[in-house]
FIKE-755393 format. One record per residue: y, z, x of N, C-alpha, C, O in turn. Coordinates in steps of 0.05 Angstrom, whole numbers, padded with zeros to 5 digits, always signed. Layout:
<nodes>
YZXYZXYZXYZX
...
</nodes>
This chain:
<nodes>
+02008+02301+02588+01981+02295+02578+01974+02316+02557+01985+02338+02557
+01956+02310+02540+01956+02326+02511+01923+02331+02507+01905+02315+02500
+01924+02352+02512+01890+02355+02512+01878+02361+02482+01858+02353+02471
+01896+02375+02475+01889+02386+02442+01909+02377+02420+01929+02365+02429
+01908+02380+02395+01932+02383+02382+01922+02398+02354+01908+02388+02337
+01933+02427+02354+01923+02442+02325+01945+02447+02304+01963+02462+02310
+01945+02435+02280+01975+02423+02260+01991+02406+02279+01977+02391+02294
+02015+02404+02282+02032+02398+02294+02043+02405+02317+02064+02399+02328
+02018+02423+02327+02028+02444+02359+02014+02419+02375+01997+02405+02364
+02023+02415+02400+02004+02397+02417+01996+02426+02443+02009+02447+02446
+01975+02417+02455+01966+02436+02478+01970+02419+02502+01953+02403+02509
+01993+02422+02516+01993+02401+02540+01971+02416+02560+01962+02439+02561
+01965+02390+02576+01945+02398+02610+01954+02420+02618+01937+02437+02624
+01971+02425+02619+01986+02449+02641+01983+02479+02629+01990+02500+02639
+01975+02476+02611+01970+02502+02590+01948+02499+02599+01943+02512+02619
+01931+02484+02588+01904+02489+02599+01894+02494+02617+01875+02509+02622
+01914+02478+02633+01894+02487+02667+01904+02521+02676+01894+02535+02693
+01924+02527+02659+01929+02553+02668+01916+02577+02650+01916+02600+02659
+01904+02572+02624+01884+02573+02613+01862+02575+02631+01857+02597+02638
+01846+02553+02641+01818+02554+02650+01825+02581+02672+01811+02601+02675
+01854+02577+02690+01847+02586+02708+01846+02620+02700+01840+02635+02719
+01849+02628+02681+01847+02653+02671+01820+02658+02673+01809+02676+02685
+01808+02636+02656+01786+02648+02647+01761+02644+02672+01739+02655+02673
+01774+02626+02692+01743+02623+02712+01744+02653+02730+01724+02662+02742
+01765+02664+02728+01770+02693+02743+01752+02713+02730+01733+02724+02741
+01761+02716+02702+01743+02726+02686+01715+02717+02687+01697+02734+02689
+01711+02699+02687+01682+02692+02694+01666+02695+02716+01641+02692+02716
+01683+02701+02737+01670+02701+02767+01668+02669+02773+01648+02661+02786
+01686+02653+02764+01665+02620+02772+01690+02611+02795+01714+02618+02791
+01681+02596+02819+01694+02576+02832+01701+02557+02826+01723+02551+02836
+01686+02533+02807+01686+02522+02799+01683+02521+02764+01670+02538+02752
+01697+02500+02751+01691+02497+02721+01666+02498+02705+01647+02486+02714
+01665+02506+02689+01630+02488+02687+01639+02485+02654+01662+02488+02647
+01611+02477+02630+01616+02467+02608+01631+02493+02592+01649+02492+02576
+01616+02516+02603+01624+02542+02584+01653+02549+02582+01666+02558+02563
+01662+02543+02608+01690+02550+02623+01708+02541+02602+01717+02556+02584
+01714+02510+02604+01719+02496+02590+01726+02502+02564+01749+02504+02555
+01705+02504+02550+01701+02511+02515+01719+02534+02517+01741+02535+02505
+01708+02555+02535+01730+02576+02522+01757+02572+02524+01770+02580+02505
+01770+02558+02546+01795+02565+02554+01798+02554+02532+01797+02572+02515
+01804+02523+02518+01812+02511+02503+01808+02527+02467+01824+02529+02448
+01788+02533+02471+01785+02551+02449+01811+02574+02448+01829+02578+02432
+01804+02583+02468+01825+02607+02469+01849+02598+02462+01863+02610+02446
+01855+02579+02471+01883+02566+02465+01888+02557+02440+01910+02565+02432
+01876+02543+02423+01874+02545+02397+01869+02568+02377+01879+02565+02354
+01853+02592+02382+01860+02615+02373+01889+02627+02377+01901+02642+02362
+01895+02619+02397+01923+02640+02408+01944+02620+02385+01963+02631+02374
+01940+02603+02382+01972+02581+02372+01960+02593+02335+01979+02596+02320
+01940+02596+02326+01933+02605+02308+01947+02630+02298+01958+02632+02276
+01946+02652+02317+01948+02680+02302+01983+02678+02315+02002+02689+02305
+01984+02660+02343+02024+02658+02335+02036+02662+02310+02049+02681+02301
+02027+02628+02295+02029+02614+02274+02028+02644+02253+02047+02652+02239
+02017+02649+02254+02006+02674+02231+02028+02704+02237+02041+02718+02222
+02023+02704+02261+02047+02726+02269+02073+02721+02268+02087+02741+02264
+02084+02695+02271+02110+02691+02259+02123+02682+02234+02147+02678+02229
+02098+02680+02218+02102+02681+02184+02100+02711+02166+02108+02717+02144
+02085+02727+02189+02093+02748+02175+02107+02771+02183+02097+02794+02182
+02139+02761+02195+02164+02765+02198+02157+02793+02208+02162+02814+02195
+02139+02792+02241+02133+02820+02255+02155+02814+02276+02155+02793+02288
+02181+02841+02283+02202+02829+02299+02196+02848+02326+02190+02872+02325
+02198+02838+02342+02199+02842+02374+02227+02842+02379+02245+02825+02376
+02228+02879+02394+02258+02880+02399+02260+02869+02424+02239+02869+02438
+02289+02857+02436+02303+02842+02463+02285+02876+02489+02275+02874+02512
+02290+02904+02471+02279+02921+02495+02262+02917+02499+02257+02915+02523
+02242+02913+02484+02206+02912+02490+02202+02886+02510+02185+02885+02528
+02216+02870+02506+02213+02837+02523+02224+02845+02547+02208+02843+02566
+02249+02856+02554+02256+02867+02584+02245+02887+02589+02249+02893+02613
+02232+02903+02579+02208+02929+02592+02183+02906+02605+02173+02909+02628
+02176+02884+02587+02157+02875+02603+02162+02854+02627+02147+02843+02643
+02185+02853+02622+02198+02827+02645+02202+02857+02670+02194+02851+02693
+02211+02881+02667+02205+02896+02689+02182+02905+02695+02179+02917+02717
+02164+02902+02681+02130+02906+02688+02124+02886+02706+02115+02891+02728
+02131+02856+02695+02130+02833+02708+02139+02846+02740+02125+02858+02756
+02162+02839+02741+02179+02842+02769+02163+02851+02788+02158+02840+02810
+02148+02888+02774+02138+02908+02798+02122+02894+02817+02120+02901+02841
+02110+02871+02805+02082+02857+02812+02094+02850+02840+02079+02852+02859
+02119+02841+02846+02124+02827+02869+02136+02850+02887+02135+02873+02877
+02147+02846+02913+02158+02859+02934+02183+02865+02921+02189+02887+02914
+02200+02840+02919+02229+02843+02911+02230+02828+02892+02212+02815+02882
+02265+02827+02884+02274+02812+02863+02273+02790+02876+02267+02771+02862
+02277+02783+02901+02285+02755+02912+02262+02737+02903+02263+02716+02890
+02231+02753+02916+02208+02743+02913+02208+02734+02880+02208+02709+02875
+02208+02747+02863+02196+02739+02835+02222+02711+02832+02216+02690+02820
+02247+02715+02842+02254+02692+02837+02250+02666+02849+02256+02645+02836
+02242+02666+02869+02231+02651+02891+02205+02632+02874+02202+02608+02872
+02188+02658+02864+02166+02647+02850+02173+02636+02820+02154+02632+02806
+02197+02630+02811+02206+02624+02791+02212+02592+02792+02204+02576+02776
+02227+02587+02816+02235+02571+02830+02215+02549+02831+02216+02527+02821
+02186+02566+02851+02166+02555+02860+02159+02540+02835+02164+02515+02836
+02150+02546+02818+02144+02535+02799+02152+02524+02770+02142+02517+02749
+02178+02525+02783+02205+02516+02763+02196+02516+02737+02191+02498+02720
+02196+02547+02737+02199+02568+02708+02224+02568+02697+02240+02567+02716
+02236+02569+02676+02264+02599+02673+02253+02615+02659+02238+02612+02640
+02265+02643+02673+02270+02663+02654+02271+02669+02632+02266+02692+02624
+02279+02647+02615+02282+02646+02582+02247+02636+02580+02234+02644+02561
+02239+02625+02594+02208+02606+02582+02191+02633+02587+02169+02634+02576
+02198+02656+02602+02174+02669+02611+02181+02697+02592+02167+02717+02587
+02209+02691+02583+02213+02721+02557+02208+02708+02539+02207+02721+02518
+02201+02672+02535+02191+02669+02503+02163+02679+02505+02155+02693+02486
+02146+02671+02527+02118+02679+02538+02108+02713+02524+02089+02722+02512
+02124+02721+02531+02120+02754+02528+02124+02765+02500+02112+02782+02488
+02155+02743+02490+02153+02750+02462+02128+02749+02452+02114+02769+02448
+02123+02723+02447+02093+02715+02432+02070+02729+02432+02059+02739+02412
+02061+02731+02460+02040+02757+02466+02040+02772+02453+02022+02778+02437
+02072+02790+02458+02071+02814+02446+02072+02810+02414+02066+02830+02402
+02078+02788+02397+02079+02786+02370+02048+02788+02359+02041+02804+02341
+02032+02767+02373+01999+02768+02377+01987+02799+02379+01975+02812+02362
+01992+02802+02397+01991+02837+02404+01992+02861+02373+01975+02874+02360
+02020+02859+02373+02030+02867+02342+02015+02858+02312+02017+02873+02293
+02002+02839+02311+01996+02824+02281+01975+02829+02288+01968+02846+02271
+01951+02826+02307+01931+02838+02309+01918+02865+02309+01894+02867+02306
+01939+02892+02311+01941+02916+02315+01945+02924+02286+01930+02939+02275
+01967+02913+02273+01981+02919+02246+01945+02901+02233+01930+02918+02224
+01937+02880+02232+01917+02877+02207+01885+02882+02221+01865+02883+02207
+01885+02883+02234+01859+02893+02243+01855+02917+02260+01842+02915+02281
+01867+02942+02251+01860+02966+02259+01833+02975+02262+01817+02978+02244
+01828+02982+02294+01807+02995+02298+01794+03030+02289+01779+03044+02302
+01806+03032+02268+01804+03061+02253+01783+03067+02231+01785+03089+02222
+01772+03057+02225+01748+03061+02210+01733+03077+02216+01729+03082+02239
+01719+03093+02193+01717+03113+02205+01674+03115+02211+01658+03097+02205
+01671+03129+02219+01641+03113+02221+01622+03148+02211+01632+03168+02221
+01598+03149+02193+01595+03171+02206+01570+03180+02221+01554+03162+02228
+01567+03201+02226+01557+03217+02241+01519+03210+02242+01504+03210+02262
+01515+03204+02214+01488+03200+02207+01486+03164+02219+01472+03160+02238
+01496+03150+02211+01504+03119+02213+01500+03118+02252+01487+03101+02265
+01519+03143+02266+01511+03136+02286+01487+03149+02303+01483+03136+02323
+01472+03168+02300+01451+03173+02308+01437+03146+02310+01434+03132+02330
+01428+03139+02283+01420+03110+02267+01412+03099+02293+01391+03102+02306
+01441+03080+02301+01447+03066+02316+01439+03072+02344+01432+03054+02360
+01441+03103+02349+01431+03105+02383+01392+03113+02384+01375+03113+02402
+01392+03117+02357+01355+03116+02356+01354+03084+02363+01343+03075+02383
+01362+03072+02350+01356+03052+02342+01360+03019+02372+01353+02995+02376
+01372+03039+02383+01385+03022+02418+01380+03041+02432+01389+03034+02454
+01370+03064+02435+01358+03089+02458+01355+03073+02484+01358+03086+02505
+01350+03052+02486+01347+03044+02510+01368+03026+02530+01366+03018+02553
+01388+03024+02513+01422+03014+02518+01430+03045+02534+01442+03048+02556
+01422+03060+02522+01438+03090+02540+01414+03099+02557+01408+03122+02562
+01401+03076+02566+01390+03089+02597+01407+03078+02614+01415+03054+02613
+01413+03098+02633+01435+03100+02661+01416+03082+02687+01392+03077+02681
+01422+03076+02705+01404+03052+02718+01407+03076+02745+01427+03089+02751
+01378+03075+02759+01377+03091+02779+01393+03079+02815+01387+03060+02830
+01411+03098+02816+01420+03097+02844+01417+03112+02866+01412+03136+02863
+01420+03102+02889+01423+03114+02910+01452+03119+02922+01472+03106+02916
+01453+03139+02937+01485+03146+02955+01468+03138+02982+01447+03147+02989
+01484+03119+02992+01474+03106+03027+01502+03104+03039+01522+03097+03026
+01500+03114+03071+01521+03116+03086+01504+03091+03104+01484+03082+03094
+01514+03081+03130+01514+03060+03144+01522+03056+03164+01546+03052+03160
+01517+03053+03187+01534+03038+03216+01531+03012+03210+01511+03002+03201
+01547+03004+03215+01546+02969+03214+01557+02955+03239+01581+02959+03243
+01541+02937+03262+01539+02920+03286+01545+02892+03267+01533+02884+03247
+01576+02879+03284+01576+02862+03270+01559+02842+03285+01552+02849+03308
+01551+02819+03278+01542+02796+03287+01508+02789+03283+01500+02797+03261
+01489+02779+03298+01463+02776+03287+01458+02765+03315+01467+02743+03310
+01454+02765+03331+01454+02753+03354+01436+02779+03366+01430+02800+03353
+01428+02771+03397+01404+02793+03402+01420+02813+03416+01411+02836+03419
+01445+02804+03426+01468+02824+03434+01472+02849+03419+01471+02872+03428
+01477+02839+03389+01485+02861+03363+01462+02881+03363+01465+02905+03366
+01435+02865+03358+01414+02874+03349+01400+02900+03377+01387+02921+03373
+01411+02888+03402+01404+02911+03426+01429+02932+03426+01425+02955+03434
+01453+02926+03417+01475+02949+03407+01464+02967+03381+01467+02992+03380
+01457+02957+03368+01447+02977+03346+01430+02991+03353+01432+03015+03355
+01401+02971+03361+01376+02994+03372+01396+03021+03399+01398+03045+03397
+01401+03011+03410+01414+03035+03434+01430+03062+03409+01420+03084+03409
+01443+03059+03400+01451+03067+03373+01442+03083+03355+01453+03102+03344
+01413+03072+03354+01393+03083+03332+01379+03106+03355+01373+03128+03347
+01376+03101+03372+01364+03115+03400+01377+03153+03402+01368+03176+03406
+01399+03142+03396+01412+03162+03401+01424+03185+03373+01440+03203+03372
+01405+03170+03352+01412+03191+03324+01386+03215+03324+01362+03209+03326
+01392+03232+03323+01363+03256+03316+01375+03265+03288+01363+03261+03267
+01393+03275+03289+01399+03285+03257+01426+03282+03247+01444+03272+03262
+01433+03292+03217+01450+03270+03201+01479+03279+03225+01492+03259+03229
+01484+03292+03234+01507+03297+03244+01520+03279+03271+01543+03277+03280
+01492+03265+03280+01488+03254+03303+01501+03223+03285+01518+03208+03295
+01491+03220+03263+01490+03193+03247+01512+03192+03243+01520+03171+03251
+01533+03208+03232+01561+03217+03217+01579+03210+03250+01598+03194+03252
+01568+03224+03269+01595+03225+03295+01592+03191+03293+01610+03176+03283
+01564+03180+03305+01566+03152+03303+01581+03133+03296+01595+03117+03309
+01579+03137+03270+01584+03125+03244+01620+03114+03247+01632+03093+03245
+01629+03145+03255+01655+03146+03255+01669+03125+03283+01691+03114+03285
+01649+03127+03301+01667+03121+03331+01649+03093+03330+01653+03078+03350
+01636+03086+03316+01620+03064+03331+01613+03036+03311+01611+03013+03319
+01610+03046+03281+01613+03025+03258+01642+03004+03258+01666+03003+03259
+01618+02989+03255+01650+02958+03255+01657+02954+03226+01674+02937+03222
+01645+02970+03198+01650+02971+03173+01674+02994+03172+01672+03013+03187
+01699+02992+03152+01728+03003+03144+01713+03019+03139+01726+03039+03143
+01677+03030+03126+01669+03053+03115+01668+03080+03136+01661+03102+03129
+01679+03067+03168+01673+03080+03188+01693+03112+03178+01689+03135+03186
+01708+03105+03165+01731+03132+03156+01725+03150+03145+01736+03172+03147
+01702+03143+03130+01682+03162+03107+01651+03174+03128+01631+03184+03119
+01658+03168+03157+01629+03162+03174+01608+03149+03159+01585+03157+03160
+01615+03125+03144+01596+03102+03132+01591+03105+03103+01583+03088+03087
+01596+03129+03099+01594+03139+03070+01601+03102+03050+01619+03086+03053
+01573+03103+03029+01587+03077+03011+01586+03079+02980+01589+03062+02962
+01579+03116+02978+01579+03116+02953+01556+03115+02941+01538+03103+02952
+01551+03128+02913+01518+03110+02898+01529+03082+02885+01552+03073+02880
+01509+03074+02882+01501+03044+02882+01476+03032+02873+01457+03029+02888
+01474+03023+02837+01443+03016+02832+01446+02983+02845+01463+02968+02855
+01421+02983+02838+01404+02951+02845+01424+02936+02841+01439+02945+02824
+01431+02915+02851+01431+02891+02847+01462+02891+02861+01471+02870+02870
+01473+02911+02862+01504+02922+02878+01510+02904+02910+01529+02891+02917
+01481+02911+02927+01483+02917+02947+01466+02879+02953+01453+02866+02936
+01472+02870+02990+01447+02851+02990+01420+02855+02994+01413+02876+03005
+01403+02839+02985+01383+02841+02976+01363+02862+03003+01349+02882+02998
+01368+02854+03023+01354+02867+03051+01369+02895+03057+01359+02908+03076
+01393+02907+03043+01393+02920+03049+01389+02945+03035+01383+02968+03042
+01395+02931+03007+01391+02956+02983+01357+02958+02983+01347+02980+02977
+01343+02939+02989+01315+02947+02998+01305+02972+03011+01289+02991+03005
+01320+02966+03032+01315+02991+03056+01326+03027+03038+01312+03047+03036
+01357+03021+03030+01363+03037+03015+01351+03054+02999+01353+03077+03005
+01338+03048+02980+01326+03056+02956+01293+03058+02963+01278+03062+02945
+01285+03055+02989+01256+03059+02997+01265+03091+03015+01249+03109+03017
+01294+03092+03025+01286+03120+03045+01283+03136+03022+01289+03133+02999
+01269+03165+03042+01280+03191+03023+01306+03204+03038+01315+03203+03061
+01316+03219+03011+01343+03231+03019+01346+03246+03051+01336+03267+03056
+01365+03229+03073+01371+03238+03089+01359+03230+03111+01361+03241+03132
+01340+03204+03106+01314+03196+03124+01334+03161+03132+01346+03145+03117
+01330+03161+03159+01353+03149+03167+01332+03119+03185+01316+03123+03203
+01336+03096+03174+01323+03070+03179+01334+03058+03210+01353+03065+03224
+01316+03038+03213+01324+03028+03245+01336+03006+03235+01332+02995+03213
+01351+03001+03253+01367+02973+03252+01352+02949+03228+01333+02935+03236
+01360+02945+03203+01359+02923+03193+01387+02896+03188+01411+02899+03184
+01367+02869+03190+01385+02849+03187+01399+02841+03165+01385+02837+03146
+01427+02836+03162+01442+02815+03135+01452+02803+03152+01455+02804+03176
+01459+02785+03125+01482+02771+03137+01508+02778+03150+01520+02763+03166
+01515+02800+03141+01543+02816+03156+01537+02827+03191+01554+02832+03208
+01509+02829+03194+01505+02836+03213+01478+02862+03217+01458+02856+03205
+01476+02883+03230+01467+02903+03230+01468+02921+03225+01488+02934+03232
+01442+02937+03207+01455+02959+03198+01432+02988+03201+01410+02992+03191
+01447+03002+03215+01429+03026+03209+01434+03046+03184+01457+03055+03185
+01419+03056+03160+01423+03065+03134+01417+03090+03132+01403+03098+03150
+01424+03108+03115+01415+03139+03114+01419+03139+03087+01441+03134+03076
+01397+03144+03073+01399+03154+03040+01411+03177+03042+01401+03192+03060
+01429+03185+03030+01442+03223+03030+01443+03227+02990+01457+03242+02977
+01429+03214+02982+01431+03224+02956+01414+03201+02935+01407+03180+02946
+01408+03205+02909+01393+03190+02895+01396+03202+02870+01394+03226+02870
+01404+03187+02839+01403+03188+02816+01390+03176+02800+01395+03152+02796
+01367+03190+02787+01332+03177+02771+01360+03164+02749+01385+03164+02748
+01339+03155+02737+01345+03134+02712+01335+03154+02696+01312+03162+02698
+01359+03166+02671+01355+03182+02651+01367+03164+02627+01379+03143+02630
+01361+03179+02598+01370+03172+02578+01394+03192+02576+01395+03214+02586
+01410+03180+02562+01441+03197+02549+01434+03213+02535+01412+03208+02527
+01448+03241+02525+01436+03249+02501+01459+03235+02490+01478+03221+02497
+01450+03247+02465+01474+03229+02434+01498+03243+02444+01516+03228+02451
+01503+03270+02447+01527+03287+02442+01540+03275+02459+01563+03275+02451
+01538+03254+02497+01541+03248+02510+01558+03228+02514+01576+03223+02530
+01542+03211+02480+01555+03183+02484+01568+03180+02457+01585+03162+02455
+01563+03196+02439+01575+03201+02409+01606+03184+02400+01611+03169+02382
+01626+03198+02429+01650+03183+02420+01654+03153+02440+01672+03136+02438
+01630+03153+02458+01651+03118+02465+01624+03106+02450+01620+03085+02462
+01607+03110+02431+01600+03091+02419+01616+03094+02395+01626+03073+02387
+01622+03119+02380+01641+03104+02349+01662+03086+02355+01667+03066+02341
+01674+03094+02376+01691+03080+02390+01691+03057+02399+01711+03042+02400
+01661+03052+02408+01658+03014+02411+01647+03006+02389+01644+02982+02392
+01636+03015+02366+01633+03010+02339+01663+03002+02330+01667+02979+02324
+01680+03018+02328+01707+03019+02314+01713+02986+02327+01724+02970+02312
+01707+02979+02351+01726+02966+02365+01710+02932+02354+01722+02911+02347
+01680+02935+02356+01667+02913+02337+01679+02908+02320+01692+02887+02317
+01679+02938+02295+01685+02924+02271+01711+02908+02269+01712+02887+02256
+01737+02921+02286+01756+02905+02284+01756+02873+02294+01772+02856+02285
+01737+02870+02313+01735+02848+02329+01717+02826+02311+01717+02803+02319
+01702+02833+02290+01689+02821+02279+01707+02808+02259+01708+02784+02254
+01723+02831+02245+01748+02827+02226+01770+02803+02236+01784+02794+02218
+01774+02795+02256+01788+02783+02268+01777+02755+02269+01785+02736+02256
+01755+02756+02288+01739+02735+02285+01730+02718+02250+01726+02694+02246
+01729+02735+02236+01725+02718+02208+01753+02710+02194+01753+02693+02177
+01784+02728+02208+01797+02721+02205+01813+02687+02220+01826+02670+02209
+01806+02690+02243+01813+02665+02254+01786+02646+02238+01792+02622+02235
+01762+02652+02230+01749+02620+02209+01763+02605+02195+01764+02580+02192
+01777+02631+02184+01797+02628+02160+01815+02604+02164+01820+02584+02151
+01823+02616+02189+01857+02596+02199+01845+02574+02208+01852+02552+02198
+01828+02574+02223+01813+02550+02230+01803+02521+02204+01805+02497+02204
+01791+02545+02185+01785+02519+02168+01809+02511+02153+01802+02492+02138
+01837+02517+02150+01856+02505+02136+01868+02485+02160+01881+02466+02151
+01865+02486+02181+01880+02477+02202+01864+02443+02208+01841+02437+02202
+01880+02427+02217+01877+02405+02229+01871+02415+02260+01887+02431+02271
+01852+02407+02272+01840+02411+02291+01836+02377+02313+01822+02360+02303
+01849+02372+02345+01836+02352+02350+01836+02355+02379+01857+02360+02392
+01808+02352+02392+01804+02361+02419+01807+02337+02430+01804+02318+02415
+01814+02333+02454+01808+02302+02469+01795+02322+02492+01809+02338+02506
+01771+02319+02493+01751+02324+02513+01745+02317+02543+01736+02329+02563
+01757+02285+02536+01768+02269+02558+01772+02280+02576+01762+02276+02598
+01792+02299+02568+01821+02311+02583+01811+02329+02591+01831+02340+02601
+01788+02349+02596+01786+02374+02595+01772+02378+02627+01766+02400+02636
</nodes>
């Protein structure tokens, strides 16, 4: 089945669907939706584009670079048996998955060689820019919360925790707990979960969280995971960056625009000489 066709390349189903399935990971989605869609296929017609472009301008990929990544490949599995197993499974060969890598890496290469991220930006240009977005480099305020966690929701759980909570007076009391008595893997850290701004945590519990003060330890509240008794042990206000702070990963994501922008007007390019035909149908 032929979902696309850009010049004389066709885009079979099977590209695609392995396409989407890239991109719904990236997306966080379970399901497809309209956006999903557009991109994968998009993507796929950019990628046959800058091929097309990378193998006209005679960029050569040595046989080492393709078996360095076919042993990158490999690590991913247990053994050799497994990756061939999975070769099998999906009646690959070996030749289809080193042309795979060629290409990439040719893509890889033609994009690196004409759109270098090296430009140079300066110093005045970026002040500019962080006056001018000051509020992009505010840091978002967190809390550090440790935890016992009662699994279940039942009035069983809920009289296991209170007995629990009964028996904490101070953080050390919370920590032994934590360790012998939480049904959360955080029990290793004695509940320790790290800081954590808004929106990280569920809604009932990052509540409770970000209302204690440091070290002030809450009674049993409900989630869905179950029960939880909380201890704030730390808190980070919401500040601004200074410049000197953020100086190099913004020229740096400047640098990486401009090249990305360069690219993008370069694929218009290829696009508008190209025969283009979606069957939507199919998608």
């Amino acid at each position: 089945m032929i979902v696309a066709k850009v010049n004389n390349y066709e885009i079979k189903f099977q590209e695609y669907k392995s396409e989407l399935k890239e991109v719904l990971k990236i997306m966080h989605l379970g399901e497809p939706n309209k956006e999903a869609k557009k991109r994968a296929i998009e993507q796929l017609i950019d990628g046959y584009l800058l091929l097309n472009s990378a193998k006209n301008s005679h960029i050569e990929i040595s046989e080492d670079d393709i078996e360095n990544e076919v042993v990158e490949l490999k690590l991913k599995f247990e053994s050799e048996d497994d990756f061939n197993n999975m070769l099998l499974d999906k009646k690959i060969e070996i030749e289809t998955i080193k042309e795979r890598i060629r290409n990439n890496l040719l893509i890889t290469e033609y994009v690196k060689i004409n759109f270098p991220a090296d430009s140079d930006i300066p110093i005045e240009k970026l002040r500019e820019i962080y006056k001018e977005n000051i509020n992009s480099f505010k840091t978002q305020e967190m809390v550090k919360a440790s935890h016992i966690l009662i699994n279940g929701t039942d009035d069983e759980s809920l009289l296991r925790a209170e007995e629990l909570y009964q028996k904490i007076t101070t953080k050390d009391d919370f920590d032994q707990i934590a360790a012998e008595c939480s049904d959360c893997p955080s029990n290793c850290q004695h509940g320790d979960l790290g800081y954590f701004p808004k929106g990280k945590m569920v809604k009932d519990f990052e509540e409770v969280a970000f209302s204690l003060k440091q070290n002030e330890i809450s009674k049993p509240i409900k989630t869905k995971f179950g029960y939880h008794i909380i201890m704030n042990t730390g808190r980070k206000e919401s500040v601004i960056a200074d410049f000197e702070e953020v100086k190099e990963a913004l020229k740096n994501r400047l640098k990486k625009i401009n090249s990305e922008l360069k690219l993008i007007k370069h694929l218009k390019g290829l696009r508008s000489k190209a025969v283009i035909i979606i069957n939507h149908k199919e998608l």
